[in-house]
Residue, then its C-alpha position, 0 to 999 in steps of 0.5 A: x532526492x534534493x533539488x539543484x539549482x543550475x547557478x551552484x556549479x555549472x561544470x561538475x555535478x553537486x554529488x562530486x562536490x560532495x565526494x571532494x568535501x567528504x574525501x578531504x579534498x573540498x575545493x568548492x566550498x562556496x558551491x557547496x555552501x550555495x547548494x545548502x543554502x538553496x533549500x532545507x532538504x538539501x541540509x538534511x540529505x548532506x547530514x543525513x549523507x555525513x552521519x551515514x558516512x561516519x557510522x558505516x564500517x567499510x565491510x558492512x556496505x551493500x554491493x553498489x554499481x562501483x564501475x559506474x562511480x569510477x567511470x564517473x570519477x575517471x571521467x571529471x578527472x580526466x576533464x580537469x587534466x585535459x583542461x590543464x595540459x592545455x597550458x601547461x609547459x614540457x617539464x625542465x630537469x628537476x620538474x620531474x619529481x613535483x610532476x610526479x608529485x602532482x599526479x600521485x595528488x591526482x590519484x589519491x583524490x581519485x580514490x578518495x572521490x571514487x570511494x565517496x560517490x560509492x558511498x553515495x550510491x550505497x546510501x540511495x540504494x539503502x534510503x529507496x530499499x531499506x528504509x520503510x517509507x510512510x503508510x499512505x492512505x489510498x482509500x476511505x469509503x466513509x458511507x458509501x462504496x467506493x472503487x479504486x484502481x491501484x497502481x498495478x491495475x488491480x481493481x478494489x471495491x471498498x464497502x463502506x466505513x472501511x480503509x485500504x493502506x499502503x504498507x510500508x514498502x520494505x523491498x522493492x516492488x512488493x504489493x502490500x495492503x492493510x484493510x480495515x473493514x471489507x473489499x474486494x479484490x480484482x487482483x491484476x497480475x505481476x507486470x514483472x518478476x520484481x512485482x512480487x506477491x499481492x498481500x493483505x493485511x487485516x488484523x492479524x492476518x494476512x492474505x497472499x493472492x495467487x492470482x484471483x479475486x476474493x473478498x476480505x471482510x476484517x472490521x476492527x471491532x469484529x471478532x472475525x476475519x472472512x474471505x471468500x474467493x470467487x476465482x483463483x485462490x489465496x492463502x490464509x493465514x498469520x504470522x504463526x499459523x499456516x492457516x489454509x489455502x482457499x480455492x474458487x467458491x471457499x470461504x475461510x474464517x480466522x476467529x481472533x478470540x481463539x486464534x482458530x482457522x475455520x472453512x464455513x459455507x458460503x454466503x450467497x451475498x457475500x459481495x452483494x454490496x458489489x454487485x448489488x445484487x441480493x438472493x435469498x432463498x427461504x430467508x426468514x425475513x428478520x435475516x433479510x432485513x439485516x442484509x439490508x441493512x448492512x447493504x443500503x446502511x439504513x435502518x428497517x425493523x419488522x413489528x407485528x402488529x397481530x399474531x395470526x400465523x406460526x410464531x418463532x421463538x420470540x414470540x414474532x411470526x416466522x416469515x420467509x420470503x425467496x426472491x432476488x433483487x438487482x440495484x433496487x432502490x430501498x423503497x422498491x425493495x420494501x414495497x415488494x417484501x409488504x406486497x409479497x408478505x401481506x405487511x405494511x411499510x411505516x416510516x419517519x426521519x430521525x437524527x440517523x437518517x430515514x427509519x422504516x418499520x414492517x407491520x402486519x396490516 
């Protein structure tokens, strides 16, 4: 929590000049000021440390490791007296009662530390535990997929444009996660009973793992939040709605407009920017593109040019098309579609990027 240079004090610890300062008993005053001085954080830990001291009622600490500040305080008192009767002389008549003074000196400076240094764990122990640290950005796909490996050993594939943030820590060894955007989740199990639950957050809900892999998909600007679970199960849910529990192969959707929980069918594809694997099965092929689309983050449009086959309701012809692919580049993809569908493939550069146009021939 500071740093310590070695030349401040070579024979007692800084935390116990810092009790004998805060218990009223300083008697290393130039040590303490040299600490101080060493570094800008150590100011700000020992005012931090004094405010704290002042602001605190005795009732109101946390239960700390007392035997061990005593131990140590017992342990430095002991040094000193050790060191003192070294030289000092069997008391003459009249001596006894400044001896006796003198320990009582003792004693009341071994409270007084040993009071201090509790108090020192106590605020260590609330800085670590009660105080919410900082978010910390683990993870920002831009335009492209990204995979991580938390510290736990869970396993993230992020699609693109999105964020995973660490969540303040506000108890020891939780596993919380804000997503903006959408990833899938490899959750590795709790190395310890303190691990606690894997939890993310996105938008206003969360999603507690029971030990599974589900995808999130919760894009600020989307009106829905949807997860799929492809093993174990999680529950889904906000702060005021139980929302539900969804088992290996469901699919849940939260609509934030109306704060609704919804269970719908699931999207064959719905981690093909994962496994970058695509299946469709009599997909009309406007649908298809879009998939694409999302998938490749490029931009491929279908323009008939002659209208000799059934029409859909926009006037354009109903093509459907049942075929998988697996990590195909674009360009494969596309010259199978015209290959298979009688179409065309036209394409030009823009400020965007490649642009490809489908056409009847």
């Amino acid at each position: 929590m500071y740093s310590n240079k070695k030349t401040v004090n070579t024979t007692n610890d800084i935390e116990i000049i810092i009790a004998r300062h805060l218990g009223g008993m300083a008697t290393e005053t130039e040590a303490l000021h040299e600490w101080l001085a060493a570094s800008e954080q150590n100011r700000a830990f020992f005012a931090m440390l004094v405010s704290f001291r002042s602001s605190r009622s005795p009732g109101s600490s946390r239960q700390v490791n007392t035997e061990k500040a005593w131990e140590e305080v017992r342990r430095k008192t002991l040094h000193q007296k050790t060191s003192h009767r070294k030289t000092l002389h069997h008391p003459q008549e009249g001596e006894t009662a400044t001896r006796k003074k003198g320990y009582w000196s003792h004693f009341r400076y071994a409270v007084a530390a040993a009071a201090t240094v509790v108090l020192l764990l106590t605020l260590s122990w609330w800085l670590n535990y009660e105080l919410p640290q900082e978010a910390v950005l683990l993870a920002e796909s831009g335009t492209s997929v990204s995979n991580i490996i938390l510290a736990d050993s869970s396993r993230v594939c992020l699609n693109r444009s999105s964020k995973l943030i660490s969540e303040p820590a506000h108890r020891h060894g939780t596993r919380e996660f804000r997503l903006e955007g959408e990833a899938f989740f490899e959750v590795a199990p709790p190395t310890t009973t303190e691990s606690g639950n894997f939890t993310i957050f996105a938008n206003e809900t969360q999603i507690k793992d029971i030990g599974t892999q589900f995808n999130v998909e919760a894009y600020p600007q989307s009106d829905s939040v949807v997860v799929y679970v492809s093993q174990g199960e999680v529950q889904f849910f906000t702060m005021n709605d139980a929302g539900m529990t969804l088992r290996a192969g469901e699919t849940g959707i939260y609509r934030r407009s109306d704060k609704v929980f919804l269970r719908t069918e699931t999207d064959v594809n719905a981690t093909s920017y994962k496994t970058r694997t695509l299946i469709f099965m009599d997909t009309p092929l406007e649908e298809a593109l879009n998939r694409l689309n999302e998938m490749y983050d490029t931009q491929v449009s279908f323009y008939p040019q002659s209208f000799d086959k059934s029409f859909d309701s926009g006037g354009r012809p109903e093509q459907r098309i049942s075929v998988t692919f697996h990590d195909e580049s674009i360009e494969t993809i596309l010259s199978i579609l015209c290959e298979t569908l009688d179409l065309k493939v036209q394409s030009k550069m823009s400020e965007d990027g490649q642009i490809y146009v489908l056409v009847t021939k």
